[in-house]
N, C-alpha and C positions, 0 to 999 in steps of 0.2 A: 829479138831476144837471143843471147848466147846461148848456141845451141851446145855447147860444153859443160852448160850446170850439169853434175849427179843429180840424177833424181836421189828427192829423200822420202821416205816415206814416217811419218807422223804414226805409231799404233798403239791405240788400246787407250786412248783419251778421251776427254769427254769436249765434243766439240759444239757449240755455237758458232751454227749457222744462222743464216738470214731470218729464218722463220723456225727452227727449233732446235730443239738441243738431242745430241748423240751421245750417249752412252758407249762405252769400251769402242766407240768406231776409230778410225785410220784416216789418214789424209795422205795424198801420193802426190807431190807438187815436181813438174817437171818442167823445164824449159822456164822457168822461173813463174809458171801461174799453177793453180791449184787444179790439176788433172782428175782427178777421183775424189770423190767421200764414201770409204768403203763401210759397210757393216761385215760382210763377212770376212773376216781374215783370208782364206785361203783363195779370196778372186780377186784376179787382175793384176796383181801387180807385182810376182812372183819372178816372172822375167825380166822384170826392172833392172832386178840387183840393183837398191836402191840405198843410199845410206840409210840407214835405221836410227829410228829415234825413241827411246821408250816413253810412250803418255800417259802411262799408269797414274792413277790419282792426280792427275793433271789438266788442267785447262785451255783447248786451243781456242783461243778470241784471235780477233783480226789487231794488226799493229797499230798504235797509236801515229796518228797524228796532226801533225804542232804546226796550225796555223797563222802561227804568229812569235815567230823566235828571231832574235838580232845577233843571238854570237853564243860560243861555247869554249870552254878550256881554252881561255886566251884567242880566241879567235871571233873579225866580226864579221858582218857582212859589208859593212861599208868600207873593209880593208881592200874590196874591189881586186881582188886575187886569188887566185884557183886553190892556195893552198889555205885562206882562210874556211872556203866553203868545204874544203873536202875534211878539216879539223873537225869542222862542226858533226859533217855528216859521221863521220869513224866516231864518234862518241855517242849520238845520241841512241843509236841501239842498244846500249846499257839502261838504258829507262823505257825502252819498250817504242819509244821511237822509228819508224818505217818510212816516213816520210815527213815532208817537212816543206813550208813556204819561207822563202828566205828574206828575210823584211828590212827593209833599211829605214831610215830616219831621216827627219827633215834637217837638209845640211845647203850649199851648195847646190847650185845647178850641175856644176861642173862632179863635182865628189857624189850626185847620185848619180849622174849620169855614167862614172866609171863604174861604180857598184852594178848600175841597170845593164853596162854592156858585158863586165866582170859574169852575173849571175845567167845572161840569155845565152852563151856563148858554153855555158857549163856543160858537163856530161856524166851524170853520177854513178860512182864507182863500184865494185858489186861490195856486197859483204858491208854495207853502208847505208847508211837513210838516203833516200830517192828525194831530193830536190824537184816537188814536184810544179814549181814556178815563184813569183816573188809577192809579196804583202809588200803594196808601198804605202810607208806609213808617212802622212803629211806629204810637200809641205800645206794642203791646200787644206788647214785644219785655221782654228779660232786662237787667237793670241793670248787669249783670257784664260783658256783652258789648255795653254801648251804644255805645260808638266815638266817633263824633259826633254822637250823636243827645243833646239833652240832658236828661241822667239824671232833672232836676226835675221833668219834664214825664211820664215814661213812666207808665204806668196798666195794671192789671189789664185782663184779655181780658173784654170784656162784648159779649154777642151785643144786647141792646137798643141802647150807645153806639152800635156798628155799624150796626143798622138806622136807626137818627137819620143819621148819617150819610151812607149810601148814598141813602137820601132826599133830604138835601141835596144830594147830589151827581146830582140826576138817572138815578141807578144809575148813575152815569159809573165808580165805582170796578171796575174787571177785575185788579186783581192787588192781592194785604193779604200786606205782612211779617210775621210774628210770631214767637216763639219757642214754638213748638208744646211744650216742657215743661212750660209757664205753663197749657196748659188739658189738662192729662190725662184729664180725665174724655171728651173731646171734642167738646162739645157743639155747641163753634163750630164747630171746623173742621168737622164733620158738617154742620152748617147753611150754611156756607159753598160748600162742596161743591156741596151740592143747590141751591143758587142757582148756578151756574157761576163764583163767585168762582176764579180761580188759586191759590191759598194756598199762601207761598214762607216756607219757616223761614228765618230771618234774625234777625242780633242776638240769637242763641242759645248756650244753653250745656248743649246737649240731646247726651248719648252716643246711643251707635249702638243701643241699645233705645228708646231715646226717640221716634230717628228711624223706626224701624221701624213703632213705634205708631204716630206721624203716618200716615204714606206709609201704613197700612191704616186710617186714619180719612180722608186723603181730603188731605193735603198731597204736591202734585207738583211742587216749586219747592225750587232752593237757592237764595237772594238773597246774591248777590256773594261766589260759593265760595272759601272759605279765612278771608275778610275777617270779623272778628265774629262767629266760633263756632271750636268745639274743631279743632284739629288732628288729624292721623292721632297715634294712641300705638300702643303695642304691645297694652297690656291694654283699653284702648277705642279704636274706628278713630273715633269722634264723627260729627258731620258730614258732614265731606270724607271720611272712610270710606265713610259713606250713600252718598256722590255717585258712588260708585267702586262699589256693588255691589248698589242698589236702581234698578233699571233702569226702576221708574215714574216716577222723578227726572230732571226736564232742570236746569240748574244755568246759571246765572248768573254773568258771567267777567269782570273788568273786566281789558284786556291791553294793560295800559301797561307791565308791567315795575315797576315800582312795589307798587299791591296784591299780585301777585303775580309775584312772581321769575320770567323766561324760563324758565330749567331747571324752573320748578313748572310754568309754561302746558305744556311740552310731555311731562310726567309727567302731565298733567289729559289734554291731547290723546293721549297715547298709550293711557290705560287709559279715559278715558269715550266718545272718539270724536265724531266730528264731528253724530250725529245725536241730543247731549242736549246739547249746550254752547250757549249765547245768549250773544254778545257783546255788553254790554250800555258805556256810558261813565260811569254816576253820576257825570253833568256837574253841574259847580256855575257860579254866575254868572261864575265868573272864567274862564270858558273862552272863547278869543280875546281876551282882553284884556290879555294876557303878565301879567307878577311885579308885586307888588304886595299892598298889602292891603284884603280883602272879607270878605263875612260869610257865614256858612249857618247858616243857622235860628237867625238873632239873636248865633251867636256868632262872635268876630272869627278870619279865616284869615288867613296871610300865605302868599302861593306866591312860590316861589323854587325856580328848579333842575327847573320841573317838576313839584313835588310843592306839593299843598294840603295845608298842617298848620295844628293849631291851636294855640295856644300851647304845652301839654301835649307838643307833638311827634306827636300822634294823625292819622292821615291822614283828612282832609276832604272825604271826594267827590274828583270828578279834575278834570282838565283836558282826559281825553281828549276824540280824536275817533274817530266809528267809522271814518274812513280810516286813522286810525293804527292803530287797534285790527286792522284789515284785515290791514294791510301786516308788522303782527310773526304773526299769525298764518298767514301765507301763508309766512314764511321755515321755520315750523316744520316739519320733518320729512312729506311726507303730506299737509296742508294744501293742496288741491286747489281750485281756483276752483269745485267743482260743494262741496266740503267749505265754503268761508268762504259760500258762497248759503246751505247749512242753516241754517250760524249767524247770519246777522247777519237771516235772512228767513223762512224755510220753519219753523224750529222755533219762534221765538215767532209765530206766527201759527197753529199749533198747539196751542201755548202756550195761547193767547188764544181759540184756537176761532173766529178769524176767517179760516180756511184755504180757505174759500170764496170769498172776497174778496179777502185778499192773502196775500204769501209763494209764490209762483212767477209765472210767464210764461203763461200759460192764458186761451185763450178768454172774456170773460165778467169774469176778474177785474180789478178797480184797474188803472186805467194808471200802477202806480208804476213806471218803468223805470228803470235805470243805463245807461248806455253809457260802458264801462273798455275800456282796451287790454289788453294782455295781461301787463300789472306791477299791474294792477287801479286805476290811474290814473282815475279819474272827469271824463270829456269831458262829460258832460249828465248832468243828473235831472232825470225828466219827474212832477210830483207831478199823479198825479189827471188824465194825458193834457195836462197845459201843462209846459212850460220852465220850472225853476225857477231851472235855475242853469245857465251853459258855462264849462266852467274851457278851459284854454289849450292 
């Protein structure tokens, strides 16, 4: 860690921690992780000379993050170039963003293979969301259920193309979509498993045996629940069934109102609960850059209204952000500011098995902080113990 960050110290906020909440306490983040949680003002931290931060009627939660983003302000990840990935990262700490999986699309052998040696090779910049490895999404998903991934491109589940791969990728990849029906015997997802891969059924057209079989072969992921797999039926629950009653399962939520209807976020929030759901945005390049037309993964989008489609009328990634995503989940029923911390922080970092390091407030870990008022309003995000961003 650069030994050159300013210490800052965070005083007189009301902080969320792991296990409870601080009243008027202080945060002292140095060398970019979170050194102290003070109560008393006047210890410790005095000889710092530390930037000062006021936390007065303010909220420090830990930074969001986005397990599953493909591009930001004209930039993608499959543009396979350092200056697309660092676009992305200088923005998304404007929405409370700290860290972030960089996800590419099923394209090409050759065009993920650039993106996978593009993203292993990265080295994230301070004052910027931390690139904490890659979501490869596809291509080893269901044709039936490709969405926007395009169908030309998808390929059989092969555990060697993967270790090529993850190779490439510096073992940067932590989270592989697929349609876990495709490899029944399970050889990958077994192997995937025992390497710490995340393995997220996605772009699937897998019933609720199917999913069962995953989830005891070693898949603990829904990727972007409801979006590109079977629906609840009577005679098969599919999927979104799974996600409703295999409790190994955290699930993946994109909460524009859009992918998935208000009235469905809070039927997913009422029956899975706040401690399996990740708000994720499956941002594409056209986010922040309003209506218009742009591509994802070579094929042409037009957004309008909000909504990314592609010709077909098929929905294209989003335009969310996760403050938006925040702010419809908080209106829901129950939706608790200690409830939106699981999801947008504490679960995928769990998730990800990086729960040592980020996803709460704790001694020792990442100084990725928020400070929200109490509408969840995002005043500062400190990436890595610097200022990344001050909104107004």
């Amino acid at each position: 860690m650069n030994q050159t960050i300013k210490p800052v110290l965070i005083k007189n906020a009301t902080i969320h921690t792991e296990s409870e909440i601080l009243k008027r306490a202080s945060l002292l983040l140095k060398d970019g992780i979170i050194q102290q949680i003070i109560m008393n003002q006047d210890e410790g931290f005095l000889s710092e000379n530390p930037i000062e931060i006021d936390g007065t009627n303010l909220h420090a939660i830990p930074g969001f993050i986005d397990g599953h983003i493909h591009g930001a302000n004209g930039h993608d990840v499959m543009d396979a170039n350092e200056r697309a990935l660092d676009g992305i990262a200088a923005i998304l700490p404007q929405e409370g963003v700290t860290s972030f999986l960089a996800t590419t699309i099923t394209q090409s052998p050759t065009n993920i293979e650039r993106a996978l040696a593009n993203a292993g090779g990265y080295i994230s910049k301070t004052r910027q969301a931390e690139m904490i490895g890659i979501h490869l999404e596809g291509p080893f998903i269901n044709k039936v259920k490709a969405g926007a991934q395009p169908e030309k491109y998808i390929m059989a589940p092969d555990i060697e193309i993967f270790q090529k791969w993850q190779h490439i990728s510096n073992n940067k990849i932590r989270t592989i979509t697929l349609a876990p029906e495709l490899v029944r015997e399970g050889e990958l997802i077994q192997y995937l498993f025992s390497k710490g891969v995340n393995v997220s059924a996605g772009h699937t057209n897998a019933g609720f045996q199917d999913m069962q079989i995953a989830a005891s072969l070693g898949v603990r992921q829904l990727t972007h629940l409801c979006n590109a797999m079977n629906g609840l039926q009577h005679r098969d629950i599919g999927a979104v069934g799974a996600a409703f009653l295999l409790k190994e399962l955290r699930s993946e939520l994109i909460a524009d109102g859009e992918h998935v209807a208000t009235e469905m976020l809070q039927i997913i929030y009422s029956n899975i609960g706040s401690d399996r759901i990740i708000l994720i945005t499956d941002a594409m390049r056209a986010k922040y850059l309003g209506e218009g037309e742009f591509d994802l993964g070579g094929q042409p989008v037009n957004v309008c209204n909000g909504r990314a489609l592609l010709k077909d009328g098929t929905l294209a990634g989003s335009i969310l952000t996760m403050q938006d995503a925040v702010y419809r989940m908080k209106d829901l029923v129950g939706a608790s500011m200690e409830d939106i911390i699981k999801m947008t922080s504490a679960n995928i970092a769990k998730q990800l098995e990086i729960y040592d390091r980020k996803g709460s407030i704790e001694i020792g870990k990442d100084a990725d902080i928020l400070l929200v008022d109490d509408d969840l309003k995002i005043k500062y995000t400190l990436c890595r113990g610097e200022i990344a961003y001050k909104g107004k």
